[in-house]
TORSELUM-48946 format. One record per residue (C-alpha): x, y, z; residue number from 1; residue in one letter. Coordinates in steps of 0.25 Angstrom, whole numbers, plus 5000, padded with zeros to 4 digits. Example, Ala and Ser with C-alpha at 12.3 -4.5 7.8 and 13.67 -1.06 7.14 Angstrom:
BEGIN
<atom east="5049" north="4982" up="5031" num="1" residuo="a"/>
<atom east="5055" north="4996" up="5029" num="2" residuo="s"/>
# end
This chain:
BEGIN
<atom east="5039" north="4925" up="5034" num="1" residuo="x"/>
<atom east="5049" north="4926" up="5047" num="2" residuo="x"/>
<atom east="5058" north="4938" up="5048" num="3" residuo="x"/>
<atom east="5070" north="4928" up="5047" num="4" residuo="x"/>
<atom east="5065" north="4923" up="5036" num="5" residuo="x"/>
<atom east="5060" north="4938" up="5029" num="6" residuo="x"/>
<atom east="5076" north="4944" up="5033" num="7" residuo="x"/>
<atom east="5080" north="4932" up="5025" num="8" residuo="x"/>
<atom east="5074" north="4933" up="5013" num="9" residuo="x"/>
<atom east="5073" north="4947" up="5012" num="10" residuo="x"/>
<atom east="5089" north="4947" up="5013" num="11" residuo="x"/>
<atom east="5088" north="4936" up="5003" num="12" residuo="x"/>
<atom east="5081" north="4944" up="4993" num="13" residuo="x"/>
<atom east="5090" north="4957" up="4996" num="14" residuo="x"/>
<atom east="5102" north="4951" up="4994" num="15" residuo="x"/>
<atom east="5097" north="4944" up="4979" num="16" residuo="x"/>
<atom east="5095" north="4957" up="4976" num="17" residuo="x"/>
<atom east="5108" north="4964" up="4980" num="18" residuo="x"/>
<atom east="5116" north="4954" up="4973" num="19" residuo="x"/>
<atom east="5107" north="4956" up="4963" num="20" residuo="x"/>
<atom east="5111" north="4969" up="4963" num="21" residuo="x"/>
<atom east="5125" north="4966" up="4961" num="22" residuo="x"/>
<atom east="5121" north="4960" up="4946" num="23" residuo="x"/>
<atom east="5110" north="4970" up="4942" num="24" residuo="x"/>
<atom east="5107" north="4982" up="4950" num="25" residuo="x"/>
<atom east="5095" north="4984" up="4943" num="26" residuo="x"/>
<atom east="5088" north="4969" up="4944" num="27" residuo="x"/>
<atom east="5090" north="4969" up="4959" num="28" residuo="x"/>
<atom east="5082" north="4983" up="4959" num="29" residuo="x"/>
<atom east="5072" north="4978" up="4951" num="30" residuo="x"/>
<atom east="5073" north="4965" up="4962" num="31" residuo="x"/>
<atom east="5071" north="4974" up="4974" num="32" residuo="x"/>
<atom east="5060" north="4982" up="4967" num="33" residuo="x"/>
<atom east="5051" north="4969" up="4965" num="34" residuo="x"/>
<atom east="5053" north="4964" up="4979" num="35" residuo="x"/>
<atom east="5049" north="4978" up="4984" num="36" residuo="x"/>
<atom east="5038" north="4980" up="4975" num="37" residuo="x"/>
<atom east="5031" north="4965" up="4970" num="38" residuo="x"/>
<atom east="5021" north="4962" up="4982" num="39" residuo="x"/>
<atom east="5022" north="4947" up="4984" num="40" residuo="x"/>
<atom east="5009" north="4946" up="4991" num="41" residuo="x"/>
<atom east="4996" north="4952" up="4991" num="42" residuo="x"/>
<atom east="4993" north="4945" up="4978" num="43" residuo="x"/>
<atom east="4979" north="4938" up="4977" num="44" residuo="x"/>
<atom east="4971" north="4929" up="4965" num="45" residuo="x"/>
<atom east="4957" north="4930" up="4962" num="46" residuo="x"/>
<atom east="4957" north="4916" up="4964" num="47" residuo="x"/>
<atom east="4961" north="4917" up="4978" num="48" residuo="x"/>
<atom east="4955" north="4931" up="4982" num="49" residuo="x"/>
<atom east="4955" north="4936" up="4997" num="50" residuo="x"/>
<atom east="4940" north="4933" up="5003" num="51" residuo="x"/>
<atom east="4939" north="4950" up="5005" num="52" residuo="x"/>
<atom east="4941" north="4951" up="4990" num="53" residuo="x"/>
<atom east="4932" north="4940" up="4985" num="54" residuo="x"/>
<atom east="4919" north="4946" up="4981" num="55" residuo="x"/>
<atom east="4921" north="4960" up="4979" num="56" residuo="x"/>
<atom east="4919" north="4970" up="4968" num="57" residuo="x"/>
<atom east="4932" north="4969" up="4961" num="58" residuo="x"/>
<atom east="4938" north="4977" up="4950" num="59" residuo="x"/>
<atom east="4953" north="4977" up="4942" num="60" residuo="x"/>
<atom east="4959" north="4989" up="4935" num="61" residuo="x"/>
<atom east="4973" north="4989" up="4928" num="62" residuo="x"/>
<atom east="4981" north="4999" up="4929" num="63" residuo="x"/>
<atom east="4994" north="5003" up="4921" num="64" residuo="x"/>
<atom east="4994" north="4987" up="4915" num="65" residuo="x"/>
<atom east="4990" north="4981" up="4931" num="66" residuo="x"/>
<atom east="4977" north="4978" up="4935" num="67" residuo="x"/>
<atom east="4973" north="4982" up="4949" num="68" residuo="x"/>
<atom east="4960" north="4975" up="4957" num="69" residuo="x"/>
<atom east="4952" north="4983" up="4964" num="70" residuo="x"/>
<atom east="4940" north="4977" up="4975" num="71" residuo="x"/>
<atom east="4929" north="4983" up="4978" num="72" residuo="x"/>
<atom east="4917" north="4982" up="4990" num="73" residuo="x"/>
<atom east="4907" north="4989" up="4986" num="74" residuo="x"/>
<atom east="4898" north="5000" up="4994" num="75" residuo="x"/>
<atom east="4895" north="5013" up="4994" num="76" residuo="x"/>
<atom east="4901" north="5027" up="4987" num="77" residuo="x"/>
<atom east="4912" north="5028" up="5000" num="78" residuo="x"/>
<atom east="4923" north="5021" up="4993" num="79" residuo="x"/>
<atom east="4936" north="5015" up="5000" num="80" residuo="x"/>
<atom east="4949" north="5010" up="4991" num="81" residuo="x"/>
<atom east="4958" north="5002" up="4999" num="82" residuo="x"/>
<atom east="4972" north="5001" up="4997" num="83" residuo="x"/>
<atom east="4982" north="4989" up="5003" num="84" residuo="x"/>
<atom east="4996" north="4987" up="5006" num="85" residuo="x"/>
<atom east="5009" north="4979" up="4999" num="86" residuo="x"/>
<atom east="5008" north="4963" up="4998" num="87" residuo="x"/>
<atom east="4992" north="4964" up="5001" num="88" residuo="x"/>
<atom east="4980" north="4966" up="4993" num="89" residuo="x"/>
<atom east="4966" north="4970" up="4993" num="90" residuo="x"/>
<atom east="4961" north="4960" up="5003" num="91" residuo="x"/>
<atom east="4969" north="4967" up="5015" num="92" residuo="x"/>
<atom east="4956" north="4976" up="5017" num="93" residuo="x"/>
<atom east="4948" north="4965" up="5020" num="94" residuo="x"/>
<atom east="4948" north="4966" up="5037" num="95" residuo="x"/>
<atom east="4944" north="4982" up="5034" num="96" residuo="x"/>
<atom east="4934" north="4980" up="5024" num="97" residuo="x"/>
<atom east="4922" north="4977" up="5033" num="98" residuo="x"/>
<atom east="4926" north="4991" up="5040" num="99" residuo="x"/>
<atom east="4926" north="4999" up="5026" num="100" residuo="x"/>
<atom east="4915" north="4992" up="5018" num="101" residuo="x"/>
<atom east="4906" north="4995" up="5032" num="102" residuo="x"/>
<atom east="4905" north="5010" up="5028" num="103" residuo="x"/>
<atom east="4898" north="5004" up="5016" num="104" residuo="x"/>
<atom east="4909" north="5009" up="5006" num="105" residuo="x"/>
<atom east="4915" north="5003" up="4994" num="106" residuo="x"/>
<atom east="4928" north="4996" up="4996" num="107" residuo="x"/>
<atom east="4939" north="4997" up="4987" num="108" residuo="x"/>
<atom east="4953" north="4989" up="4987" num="109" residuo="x"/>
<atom east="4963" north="4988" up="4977" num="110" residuo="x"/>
<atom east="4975" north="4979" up="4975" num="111" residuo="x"/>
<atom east="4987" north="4984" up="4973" num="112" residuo="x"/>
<atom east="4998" north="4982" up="4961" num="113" residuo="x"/>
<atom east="5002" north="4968" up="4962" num="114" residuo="x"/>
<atom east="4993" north="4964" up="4974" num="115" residuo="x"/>
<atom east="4981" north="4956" up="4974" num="116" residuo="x"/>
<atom east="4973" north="4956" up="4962" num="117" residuo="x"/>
<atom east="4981" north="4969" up="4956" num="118" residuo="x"/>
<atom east="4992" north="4966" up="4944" num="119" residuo="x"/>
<atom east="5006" north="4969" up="4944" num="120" residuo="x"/>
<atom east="5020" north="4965" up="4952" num="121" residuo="x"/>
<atom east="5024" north="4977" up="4955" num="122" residuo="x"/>
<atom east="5017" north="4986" up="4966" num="123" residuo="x"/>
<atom east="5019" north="5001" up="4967" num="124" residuo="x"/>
<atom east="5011" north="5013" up="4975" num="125" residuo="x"/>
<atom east="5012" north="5020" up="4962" num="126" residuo="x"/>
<atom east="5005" north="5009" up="4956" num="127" residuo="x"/>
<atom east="4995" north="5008" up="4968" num="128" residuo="x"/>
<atom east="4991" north="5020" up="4968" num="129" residuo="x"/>
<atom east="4988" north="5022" up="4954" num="130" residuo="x"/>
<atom east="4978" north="5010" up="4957" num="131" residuo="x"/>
<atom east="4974" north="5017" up="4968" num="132" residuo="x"/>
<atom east="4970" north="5029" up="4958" num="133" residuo="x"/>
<atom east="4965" north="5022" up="4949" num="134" residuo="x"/>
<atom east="4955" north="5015" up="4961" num="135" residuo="x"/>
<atom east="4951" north="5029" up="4966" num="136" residuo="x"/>
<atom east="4949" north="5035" up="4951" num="137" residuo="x"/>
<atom east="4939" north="5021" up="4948" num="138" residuo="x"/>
<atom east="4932" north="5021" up="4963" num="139" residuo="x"/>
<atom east="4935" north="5032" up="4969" num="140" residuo="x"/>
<atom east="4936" north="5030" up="4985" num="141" residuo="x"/>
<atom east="4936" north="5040" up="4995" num="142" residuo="x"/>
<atom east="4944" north="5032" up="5005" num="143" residuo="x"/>
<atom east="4957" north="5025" up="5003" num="144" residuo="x"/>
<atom east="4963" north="5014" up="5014" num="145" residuo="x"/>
<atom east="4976" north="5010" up="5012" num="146" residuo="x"/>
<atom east="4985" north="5000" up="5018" num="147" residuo="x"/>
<atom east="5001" north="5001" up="5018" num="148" residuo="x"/>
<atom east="5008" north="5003" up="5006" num="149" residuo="x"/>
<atom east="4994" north="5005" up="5001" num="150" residuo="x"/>
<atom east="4991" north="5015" up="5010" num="151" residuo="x"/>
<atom east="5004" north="5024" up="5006" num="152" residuo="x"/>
<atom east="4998" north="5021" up="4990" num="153" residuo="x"/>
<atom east="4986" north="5028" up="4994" num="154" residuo="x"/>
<atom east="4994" north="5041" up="4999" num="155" residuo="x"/>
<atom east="5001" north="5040" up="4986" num="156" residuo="x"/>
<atom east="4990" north="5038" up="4978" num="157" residuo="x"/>
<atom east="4982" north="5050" up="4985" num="158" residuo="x"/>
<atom east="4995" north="5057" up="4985" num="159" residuo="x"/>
<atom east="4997" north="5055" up="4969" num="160" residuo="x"/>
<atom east="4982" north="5055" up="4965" num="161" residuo="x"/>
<atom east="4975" north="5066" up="4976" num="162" residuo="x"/>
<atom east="4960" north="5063" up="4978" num="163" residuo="x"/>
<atom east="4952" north="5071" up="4987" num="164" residuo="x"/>
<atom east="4940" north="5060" up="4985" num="165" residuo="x"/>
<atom east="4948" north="5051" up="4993" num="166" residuo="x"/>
<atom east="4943" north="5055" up="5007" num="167" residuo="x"/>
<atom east="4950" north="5047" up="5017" num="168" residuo="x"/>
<atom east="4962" north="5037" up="5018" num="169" residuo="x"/>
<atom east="4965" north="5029" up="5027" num="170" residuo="x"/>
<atom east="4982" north="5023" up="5027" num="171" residuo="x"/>
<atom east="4985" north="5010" up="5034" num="172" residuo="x"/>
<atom east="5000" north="5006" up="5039" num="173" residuo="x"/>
<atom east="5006" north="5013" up="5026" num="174" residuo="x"/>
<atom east="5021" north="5015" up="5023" num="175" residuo="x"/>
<atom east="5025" north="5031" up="5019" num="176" residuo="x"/>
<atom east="5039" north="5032" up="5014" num="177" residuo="x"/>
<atom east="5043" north="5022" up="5002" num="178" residuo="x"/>
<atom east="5057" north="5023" up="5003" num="179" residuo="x"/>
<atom east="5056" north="5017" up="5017" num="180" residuo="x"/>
<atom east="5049" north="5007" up="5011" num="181" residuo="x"/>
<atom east="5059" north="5004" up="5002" num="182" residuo="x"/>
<atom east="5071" north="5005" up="5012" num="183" residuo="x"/>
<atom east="5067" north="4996" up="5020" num="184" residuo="x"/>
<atom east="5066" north="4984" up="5008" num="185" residuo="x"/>
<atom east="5080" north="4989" up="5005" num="186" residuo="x"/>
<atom east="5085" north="4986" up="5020" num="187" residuo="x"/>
<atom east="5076" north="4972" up="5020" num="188" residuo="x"/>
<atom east="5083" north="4968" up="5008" num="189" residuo="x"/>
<atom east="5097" north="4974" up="5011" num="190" residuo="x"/>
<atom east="5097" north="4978" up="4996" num="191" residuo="x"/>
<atom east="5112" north="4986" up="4993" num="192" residuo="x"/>
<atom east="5111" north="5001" up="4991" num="193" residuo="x"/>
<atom east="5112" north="5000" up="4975" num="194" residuo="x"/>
<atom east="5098" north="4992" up="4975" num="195" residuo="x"/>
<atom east="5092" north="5002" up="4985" num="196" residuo="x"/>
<atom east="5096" north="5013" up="4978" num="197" residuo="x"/>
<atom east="5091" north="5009" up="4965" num="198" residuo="x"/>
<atom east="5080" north="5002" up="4971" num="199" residuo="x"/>
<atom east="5075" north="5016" up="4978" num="200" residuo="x"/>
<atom east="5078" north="5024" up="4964" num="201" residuo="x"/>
<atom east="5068" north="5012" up="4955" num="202" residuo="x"/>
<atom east="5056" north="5018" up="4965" num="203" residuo="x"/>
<atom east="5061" north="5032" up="4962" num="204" residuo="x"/>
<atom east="5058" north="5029" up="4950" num="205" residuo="x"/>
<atom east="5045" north="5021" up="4953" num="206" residuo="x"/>
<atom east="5039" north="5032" up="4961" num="207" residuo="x"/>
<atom east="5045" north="5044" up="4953" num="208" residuo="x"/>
<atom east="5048" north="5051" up="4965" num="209" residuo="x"/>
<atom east="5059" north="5048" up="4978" num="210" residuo="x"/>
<atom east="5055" north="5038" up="4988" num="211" residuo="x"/>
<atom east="5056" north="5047" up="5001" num="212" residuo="x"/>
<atom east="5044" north="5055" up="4993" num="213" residuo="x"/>
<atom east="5036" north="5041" up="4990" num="214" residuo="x"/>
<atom east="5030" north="5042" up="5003" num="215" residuo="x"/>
<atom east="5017" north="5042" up="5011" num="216" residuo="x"/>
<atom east="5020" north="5053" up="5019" num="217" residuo="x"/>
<atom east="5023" north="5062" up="5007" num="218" residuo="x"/>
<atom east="5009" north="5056" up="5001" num="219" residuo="x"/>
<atom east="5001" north="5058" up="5014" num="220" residuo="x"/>
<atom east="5006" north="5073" up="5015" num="221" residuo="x"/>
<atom east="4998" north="5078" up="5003" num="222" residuo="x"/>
<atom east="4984" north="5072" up="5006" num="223" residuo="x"/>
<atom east="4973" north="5078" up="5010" num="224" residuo="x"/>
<atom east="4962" north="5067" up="5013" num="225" residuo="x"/>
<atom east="4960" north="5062" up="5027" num="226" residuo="x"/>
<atom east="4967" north="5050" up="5030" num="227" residuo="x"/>
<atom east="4971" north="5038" up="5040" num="228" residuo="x"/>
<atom east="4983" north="5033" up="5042" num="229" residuo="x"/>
<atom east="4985" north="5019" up="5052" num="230" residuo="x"/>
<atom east="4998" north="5013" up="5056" num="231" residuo="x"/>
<atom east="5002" north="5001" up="5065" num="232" residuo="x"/>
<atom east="5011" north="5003" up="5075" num="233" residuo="x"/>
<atom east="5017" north="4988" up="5073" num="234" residuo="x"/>
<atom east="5016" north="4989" up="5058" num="235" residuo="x"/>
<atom east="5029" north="4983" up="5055" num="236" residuo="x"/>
<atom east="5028" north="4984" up="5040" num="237" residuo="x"/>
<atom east="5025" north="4999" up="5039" num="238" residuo="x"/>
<atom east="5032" north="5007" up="5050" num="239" residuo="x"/>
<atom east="5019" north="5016" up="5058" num="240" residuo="x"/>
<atom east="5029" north="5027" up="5055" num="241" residuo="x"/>
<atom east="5025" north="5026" up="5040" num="242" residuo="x"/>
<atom east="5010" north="5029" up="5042" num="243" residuo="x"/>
<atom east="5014" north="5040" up="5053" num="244" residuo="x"/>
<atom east="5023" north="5047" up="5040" num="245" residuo="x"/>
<atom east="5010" north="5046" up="5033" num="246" residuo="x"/>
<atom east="5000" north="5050" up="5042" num="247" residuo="x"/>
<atom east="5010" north="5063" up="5049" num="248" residuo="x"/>
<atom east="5010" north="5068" up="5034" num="249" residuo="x"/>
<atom east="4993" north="5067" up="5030" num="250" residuo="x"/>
<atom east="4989" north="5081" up="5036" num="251" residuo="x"/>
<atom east="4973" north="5073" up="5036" num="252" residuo="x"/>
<atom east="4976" north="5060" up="5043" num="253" residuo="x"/>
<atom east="4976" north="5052" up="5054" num="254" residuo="x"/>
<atom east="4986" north="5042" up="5059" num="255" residuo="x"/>
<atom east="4981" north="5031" up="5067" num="256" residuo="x"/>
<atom east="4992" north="5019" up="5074" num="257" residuo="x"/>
<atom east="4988" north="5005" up="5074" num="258" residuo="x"/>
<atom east="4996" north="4993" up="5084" num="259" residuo="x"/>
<atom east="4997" north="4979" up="5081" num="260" residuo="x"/>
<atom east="4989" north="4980" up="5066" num="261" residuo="x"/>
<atom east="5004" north="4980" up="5060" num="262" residuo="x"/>
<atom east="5005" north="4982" up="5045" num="263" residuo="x"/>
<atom east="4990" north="4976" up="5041" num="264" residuo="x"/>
<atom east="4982" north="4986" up="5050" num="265" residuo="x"/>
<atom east="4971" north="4975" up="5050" num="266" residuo="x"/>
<atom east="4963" north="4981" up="5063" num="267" residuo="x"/>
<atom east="4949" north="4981" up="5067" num="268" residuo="x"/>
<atom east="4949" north="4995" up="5074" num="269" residuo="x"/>
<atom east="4958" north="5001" up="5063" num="270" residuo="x"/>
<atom east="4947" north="4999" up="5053" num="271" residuo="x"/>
<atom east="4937" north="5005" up="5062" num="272" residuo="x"/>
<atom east="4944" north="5015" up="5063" num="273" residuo="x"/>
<atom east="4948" north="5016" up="5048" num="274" residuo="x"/>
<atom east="4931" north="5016" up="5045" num="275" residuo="x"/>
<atom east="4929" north="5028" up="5055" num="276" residuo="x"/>
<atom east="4942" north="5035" up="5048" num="277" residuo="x"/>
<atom east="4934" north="5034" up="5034" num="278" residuo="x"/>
<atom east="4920" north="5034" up="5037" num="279" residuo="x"/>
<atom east="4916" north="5040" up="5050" num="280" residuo="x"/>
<atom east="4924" north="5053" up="5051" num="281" residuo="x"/>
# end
């Protein structure tokens, strides 16, 4: 999509929902909520399954009335769970895989709520992290790698479910603070201040706490285990200044700036250096 053509029809869809607004407060929140939170990508059928996720060892859980799918390469007792981004799915790993599967341990990858294989319309790093838990409880991995807003689930998750078998992590091009997140849909949309406000107060309520404190810096700051954060310096759909937040704040991690991998971090060099992060320190 051209940026003529994305200008246009975001204004397009904010404007519908401001008049809306006009006639029901309420229905054009509800509005703004679904196109902020359905993913209208990252789906995939069994029938036509990415190549990397064809003739694996799969399994699928439900969890509180959605199933969630879970792929598994199996090797030895080092276990890696990987955790991918918004508007992706469990395929996104496949340019890493060879580099993780080389130690010779067992690979993990999950979908999340409402992408690939995984149920649900709705998606929600609450919801993400309880698969997450619900992962670790079953498999128990000592390595999590996680890829934008993927990567700032597995703060909250480690954040919300503390584990000290988890021995290393490594957070690709992640965004820290939620309410710029939602900010900036605000201002793509133009959406009037009524709708912002109660849009803002409807993920008060969701996340049962304020936004400012929704944040991956806030997570970061209270663990404990070693950890790697990478950012691209032309990532133009995280600012770098989000992993620098989330990096400054882990007292046990490293920070490490990437150039011209933009958001997808798809890098031969950044994996090698991802392998000797995990395994050869």
């Amino acid at each position: 999509m051209s940026k003529i053509t994305y200008f246009i029809v975001t204004k397009s869809i904010g404007l519908y929902i401001n008049l809306m607004g006009y006639l029901s407060l309420k229905r054009a929140t509800k509005l703004a909520y679904q196109f902020f939170s359905e993913p209208r990508e990252g789906k995939i059928s069994k029938e036509k399954m990415p190549v990397v996720l064809q003739n694996v060892t799969t399994e699928t859980f439900d969890y509180d009335g959605n199933n969630f799918q879970v792929y598994i390469w199996e090797g030895n007792e080092n276990i890696i769970l990987l955790v991918h981004g918004w508007e992706s799915n469990a395929s996104r790993w496949a340019n890493i895989l060879p580099y993780l599967k080389k130690s010779g341990s067992t690979v993990i990858a999950i979908d999340a709520p409402a992408h690939g294989l995984s149920g649900g319309k709705e998606f929600s790093i609450p919801q993400y992290a309880e698969f997450i838990h619900k992962t670790v409880q079953m498999y128990q991995p000592q390595y999590l790698i996680g890829h934008s807003i993927g990567g700032k689930t597995c703060l909250y998750y480690q954040y919300l479910y503390p584990n000290d078998a988890i021995k290393k992590m490594v957070i690709l091009g992640a965004p820290s603070d939620f309410k710029i997140l939602l900010s900036n849909y605000i201002r793509i949309l133009s959406l009037n201040s009524k709708i912002a406000k109660d849009l803002e107060e409807k993920y008060i309520r969701r996340y049962k706490q304020k936004l400012e404190d929704f944040s991956g810096r806030k997570f970061a700051s209270t663990i404990k285990v070693q950890g790697l954060v990478a950012h691209d310096i032309d990532d133009d759909v995280v600012s770098i200044n989000e992993g620098k937040k989330i990096a400054e704040a882990w007292s046990n991690s490293r920070f490490i700036e990437t150039k011209g991998l933009g958001h997808s971090m798809h890098d031969d060099n950044l994996y090698q250096y991802i392998y000797q992060f995990l395994f050869e320190n």
